[in-house]
C-alpha angles and dihedrals in degrees: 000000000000133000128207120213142196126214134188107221130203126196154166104207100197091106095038130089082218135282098305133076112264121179107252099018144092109243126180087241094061091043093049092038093051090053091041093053099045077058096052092033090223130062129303127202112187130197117203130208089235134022100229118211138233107298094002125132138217135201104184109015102173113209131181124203136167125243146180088188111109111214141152115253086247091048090059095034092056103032099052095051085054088069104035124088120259092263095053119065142162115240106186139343131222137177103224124176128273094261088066115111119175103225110021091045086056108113094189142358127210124201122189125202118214117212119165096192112194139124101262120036126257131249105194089038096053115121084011111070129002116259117231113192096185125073106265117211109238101191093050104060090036076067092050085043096060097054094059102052116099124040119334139154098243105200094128090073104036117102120244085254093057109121102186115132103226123031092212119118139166113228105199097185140352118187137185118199138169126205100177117289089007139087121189120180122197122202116185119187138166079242136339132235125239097288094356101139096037089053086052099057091047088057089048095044089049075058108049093043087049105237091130137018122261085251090064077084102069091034089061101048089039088061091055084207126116089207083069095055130097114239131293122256134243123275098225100090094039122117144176095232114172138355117214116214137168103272091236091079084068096219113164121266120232126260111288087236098045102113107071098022107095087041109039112053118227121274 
């Protein structure tokens, strides 16, 4: 009989050539599928919620695979850290039915975008955040930010390689929010085009560094053409950060203090 299971995944995506398998490259999906089948002792095969890109990070990946291996949650959770590399790692394990799919259960997805914006770079935020050395005006791109949330064809930020049928997307929030040196920009949508979110937060950052007005955002989606967008932004600050599901499925919620902790350091 066989089993599907869901897994909370971790990562820090700077060795990786993104979340899917790629001939001749290391992915987040072959590292977490060789430690999950010396577990099971047979092949595993994972889908993930979101295909993750080239450099980008996640902090709470969710994954589904099916299984005849009979094992307890902590057996899979620490076995199969045992044989992940220190910047993978398995957050949480939960048997789901058979209906659950990782990505097309998913109600909802959140990225959130890392800047440390202050005048010299940062050793320990490298690969982890982009570094702004310029003052950003928050209230300005909170302005832009406002003209691209509801439902939109978003042509205008997917990237020429996107393959999705249809460009309409509904985008559900879009924050912007400052804690001292740091930005963090949180996008939340029902699903994301091929570079969506990155495209977004080069629009926002053209904002805030005043290059262009806050109504440059609705000119652009208005346009429904790439060729009309500011550049995209850099996949360093860019993470995975929740997936939304039905709470019958029964996956575990974050931690209530989650959203700030990797970014604000502790009183």
């Amino acid at each position: 009989m066989r089993r599907r299971i869901a897994v909370g995944i971790e990562y820090e995506g700077s060795a990786y050539c993104g979340w899917q398998v790629q001939s001749g490259a290391p992915s987040v999906q072959s590292a977490l599928q060789a430690a999950l089948s010396r577990i099971a002792d047979e092949p595993i095969a994972l889908v993930c919620a979101g295909r993750t890109d080239s450099g980008v990070h996640a902090y709470a990946q969710v994954a589904h695979f099916d299984t005849s291996a009979v094992r307890r949650r902590h057996a899979w959770l620490l076995g199969a850290n045992n044989y992940l590399a220190p910047d993978i790692s398995l957050r949480w394990v939960c048997p789901v039915p058979a209906h659950f799919h990782a990505r097309y259960s998913a109600l909802a997805r959140t990225y959130r975008y890392l800047i440390i914006n202050r005048p010299t770079r940062s050793a320990l935020a490298a690969g982890r955040a982009l570094a702004v050395y310029q003052p950003l005006d928050l209230a300005a791109m909170e302005r832009g930010a406002r003209d691209l949330v509801g439902e939109h064809d978003f042509s205008a930020f997917r990237s020429s390689e996107c393959q999705a049928r249809s460009p309409v997307r509904q985008l559900r929030a879009l924050r912007v929010q400052r804690s001292g040196q740091w930005l963090a920009i949180d996008i939340t949508a029902n699903a994301f085009l091929h570079h969506m979110a990155r495209n977004i937060v080069g629009l926002l950052l053209a904002i805030g560094l005043q290059r262009v007005p806050p109504e440059r955002a609705r000119i652009q989606l208005q346009s429904r053409r790439r060729s009309e967008g500011e550049a995209t932004a850099a996949a360093v600050g860019l993470y995975l950060w929740r997936v939304d599901y039905a709470p019958q499925f029964g996956l575990p919620e974050l931690e209530p203090d989650a959203d700030w902790a990797m970014i604000e350091p502790p009183a």
